[in-house]
C-alpha positions in Angstrom: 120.2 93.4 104.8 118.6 91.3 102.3 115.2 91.8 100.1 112.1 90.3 101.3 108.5 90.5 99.6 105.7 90.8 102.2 102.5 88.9 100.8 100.2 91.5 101.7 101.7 94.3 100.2 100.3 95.8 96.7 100.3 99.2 94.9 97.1 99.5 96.4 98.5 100.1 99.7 101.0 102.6 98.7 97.7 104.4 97.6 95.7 103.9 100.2 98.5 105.0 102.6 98.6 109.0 100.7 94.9 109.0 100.4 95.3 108.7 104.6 98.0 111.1 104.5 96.0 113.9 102.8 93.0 113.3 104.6 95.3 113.8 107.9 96.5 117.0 106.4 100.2 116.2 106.1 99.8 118.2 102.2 98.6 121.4 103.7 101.6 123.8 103.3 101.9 127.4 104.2 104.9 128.3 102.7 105.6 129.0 99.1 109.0 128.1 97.5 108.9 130.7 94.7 112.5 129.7 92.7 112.7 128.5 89.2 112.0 125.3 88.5 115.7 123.3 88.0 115.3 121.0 84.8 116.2 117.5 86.0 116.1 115.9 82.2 118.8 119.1 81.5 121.1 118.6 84.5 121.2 114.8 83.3 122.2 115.7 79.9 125.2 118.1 81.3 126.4 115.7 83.9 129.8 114.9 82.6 130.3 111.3 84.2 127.3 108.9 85.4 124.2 111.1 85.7 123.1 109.9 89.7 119.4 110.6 91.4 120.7 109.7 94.6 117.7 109.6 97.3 117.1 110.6 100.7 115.5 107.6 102.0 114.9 106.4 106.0 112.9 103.6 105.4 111.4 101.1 102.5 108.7 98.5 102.3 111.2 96.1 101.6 114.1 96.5 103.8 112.6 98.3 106.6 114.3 101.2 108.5 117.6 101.7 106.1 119.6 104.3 107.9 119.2 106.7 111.1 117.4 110.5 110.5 120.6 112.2 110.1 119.8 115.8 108.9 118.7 115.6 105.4 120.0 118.4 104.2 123.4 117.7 105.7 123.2 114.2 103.4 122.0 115.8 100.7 125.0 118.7 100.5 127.2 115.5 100.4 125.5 113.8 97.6 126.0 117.1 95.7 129.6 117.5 96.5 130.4 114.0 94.8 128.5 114.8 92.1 125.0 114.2 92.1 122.8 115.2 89.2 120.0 115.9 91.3 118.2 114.6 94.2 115.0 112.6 95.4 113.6 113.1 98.6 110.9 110.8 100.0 107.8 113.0 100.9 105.7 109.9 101.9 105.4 109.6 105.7 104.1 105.9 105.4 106.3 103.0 105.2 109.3 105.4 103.9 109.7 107.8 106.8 109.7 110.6 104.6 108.2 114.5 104.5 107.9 117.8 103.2 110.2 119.5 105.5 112.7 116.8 104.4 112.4 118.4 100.7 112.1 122.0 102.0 115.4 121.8 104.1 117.3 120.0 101.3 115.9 123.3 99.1 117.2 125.5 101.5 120.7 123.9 101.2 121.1 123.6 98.2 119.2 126.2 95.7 120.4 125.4 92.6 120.2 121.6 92.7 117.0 119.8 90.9 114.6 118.5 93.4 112.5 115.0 92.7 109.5 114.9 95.0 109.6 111.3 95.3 105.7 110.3 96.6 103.0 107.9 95.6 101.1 111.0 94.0 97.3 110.3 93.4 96.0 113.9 94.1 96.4 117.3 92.9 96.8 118.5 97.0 100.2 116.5 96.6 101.7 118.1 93.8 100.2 121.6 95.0 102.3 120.6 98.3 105.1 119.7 96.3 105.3 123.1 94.5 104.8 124.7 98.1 107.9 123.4 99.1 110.2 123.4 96.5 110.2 120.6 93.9 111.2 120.8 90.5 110.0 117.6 89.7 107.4 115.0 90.6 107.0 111.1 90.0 103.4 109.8 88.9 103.8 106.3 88.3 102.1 104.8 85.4 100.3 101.3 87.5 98.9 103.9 90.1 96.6 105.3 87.2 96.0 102.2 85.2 94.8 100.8 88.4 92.3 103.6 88.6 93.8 104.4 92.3 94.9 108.2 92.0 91.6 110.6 91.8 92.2 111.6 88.0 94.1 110.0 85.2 97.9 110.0 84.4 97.2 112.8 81.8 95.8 115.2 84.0 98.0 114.8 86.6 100.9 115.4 83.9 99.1 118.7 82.5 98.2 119.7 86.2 101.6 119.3 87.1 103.3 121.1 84.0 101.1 123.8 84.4 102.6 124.5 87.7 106.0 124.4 86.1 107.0 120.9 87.3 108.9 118.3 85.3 107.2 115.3 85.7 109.2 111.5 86.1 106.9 108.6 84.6 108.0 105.8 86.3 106.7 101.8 84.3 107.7 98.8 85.3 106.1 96.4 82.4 106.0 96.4 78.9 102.8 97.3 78.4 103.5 100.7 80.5 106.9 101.7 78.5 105.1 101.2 75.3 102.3 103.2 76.2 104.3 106.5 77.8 106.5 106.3 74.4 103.1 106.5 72.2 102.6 109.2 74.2 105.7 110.6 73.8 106.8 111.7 77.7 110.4 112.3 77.4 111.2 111.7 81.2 110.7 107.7 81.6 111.8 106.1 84.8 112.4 102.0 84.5 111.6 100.7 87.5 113.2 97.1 88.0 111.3 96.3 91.2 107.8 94.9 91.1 105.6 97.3 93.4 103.1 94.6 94.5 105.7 91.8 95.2 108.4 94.3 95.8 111.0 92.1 93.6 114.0 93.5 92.0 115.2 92.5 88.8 118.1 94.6 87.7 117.6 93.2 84.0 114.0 95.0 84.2 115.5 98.4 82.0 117.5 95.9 79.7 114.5 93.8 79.2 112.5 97.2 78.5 114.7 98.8 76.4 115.7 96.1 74.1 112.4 96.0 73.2 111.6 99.2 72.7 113.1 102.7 70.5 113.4 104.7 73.4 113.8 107.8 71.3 114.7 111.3 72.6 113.2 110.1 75.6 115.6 110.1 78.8 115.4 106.9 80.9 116.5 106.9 84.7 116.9 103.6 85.7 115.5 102.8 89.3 116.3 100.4 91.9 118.5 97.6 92.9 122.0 99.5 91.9 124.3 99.1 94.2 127.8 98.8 92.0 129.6 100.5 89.1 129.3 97.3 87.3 125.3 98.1 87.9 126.0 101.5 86.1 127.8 100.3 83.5 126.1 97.5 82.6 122.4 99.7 82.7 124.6 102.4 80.6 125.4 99.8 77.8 121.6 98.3 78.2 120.5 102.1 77.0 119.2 103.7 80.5 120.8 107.5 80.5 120.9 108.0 84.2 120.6 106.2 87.7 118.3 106.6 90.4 120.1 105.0 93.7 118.8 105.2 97.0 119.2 102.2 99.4 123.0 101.1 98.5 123.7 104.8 99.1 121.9 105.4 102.6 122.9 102.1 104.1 126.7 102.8 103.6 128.6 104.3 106.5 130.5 107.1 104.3 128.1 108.2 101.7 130.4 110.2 99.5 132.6 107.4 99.2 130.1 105.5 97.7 128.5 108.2 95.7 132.0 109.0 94.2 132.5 105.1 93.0 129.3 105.2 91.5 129.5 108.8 89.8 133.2 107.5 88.4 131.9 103.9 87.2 131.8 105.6 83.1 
């Protein structure tokens, strides 16, 4: 199904939809996941072939519903059989479909495997949740908090989050957002090579990025649009160190099939 930009969408929106979600109570969790936190930066660095985030994902912005609500933890034991370096579950329940049961299930099943809370975080509630339910690792992207649209800034969220023993994904998109997490000196960077306000993929995003700029020891997941081992290898050669793939994975009929080719592509 092909990419489409909807002119009234914006970052705001992804916001405005997890301000409605926590005022609706969706972050209130009982439960209390108390494992050790699974280092996602570490389980990249031992993955001996192409270090995948694959993603549990029902629906997108962009392309709409993506795949039937199989059971996620049933999907996500199969992206760990062929090799995934950890996994991102959507948590949002607007416009992606997603939940915190979806994360807690996928905990259940697989214990040992690092956990991405994938979410448009603007609150401390979310993270809390997070925690709850057995995350190892949240995403706070950077244009949420230059926009002034979470509830603190980007460095309290990150301290907040540490201090509850999370790992923490920045995700940029521009420039200006990659050199200013590398001043900073975050050592978990996530590229993102679709525009979040007119939801446009450029694959040549991380390249563009990271010709730029001396990564460093920082470890950069490139995100969105991959789809091919040609995608991985050419991202690998452009300096990203791992992958995050969600649609091309969820769309496909036989998901460790595709997982495999992808895994295999270095």
């Amino acid at each position: 199904m092909p990419e489409f930009a909807k002119p009234d969408f914006s970052i705001k929106r992804l916001a405005d939809n997890s301000y409605r979600a926590i005022d609706e109570g969706v972050y209130e969790i009982d439960r209390f996941s108390t494992h050790e936190t699974i280092s996602l930066r570490k389980a990249i660095s031992l993955c001996p072939h192409a270090p995948l985030i694959t993603e549990v994902k029902f629906s997108s912005p962009s392309y709409g519903k993506i795949r039937t609500k199989d059971e996620p933890a049933m999907i996500a034991r199969i992206m760990a059989d062929y090799g995934a370096a950890g996994i991102s579950v959507l948590t949002q329940p607007s416009l992606f479909d997603g939940s915190l049961e979806y994360l807690a299930t996928v905990r259940r099943a697989l214990p040992k495997m690092s956990l991405l809370m994938k979410d448009i975080i603007v609150s401390t509630v979310q993270i809390d949740a997070g925690k709850k339910v057995g995350a190892d690792c949240v995403l706070l992207i950077k244009s949420i908090f230059d926009n002034s649209l979470a509830e603190d800034s980007l460095e309290k969220l990150l301290e907040y989050s540490k201090k509850r023993e999370l790992e923490v994904l920045i995700e940029v998109h521009t420039r200006q957002e990659f050199a200013e997490v590398l001043k900073a000196k975050h050592d978990l960077i996530g590229i993102n090579n679709r525009n979040l306000d007119s939801l446009q993929v450029d694959i040549t995003n991380t390249e563009k990025l990271l010709k730029r700029y001396d990564k460093g020891r920082a470890v950069i997941i490139s995100e969105s649009g991959i789809g091919t081992p040609e995608d991985i290898q050419y991202l690998k050669r452009a300096g990203a160190d791992a992958f995050l793939v969600g649609t091309s994975i969820m769309q496909t009929p036989n998901i460790g099939d595709k997982i495999s080719k992808l895994y295999y592509a270095l």
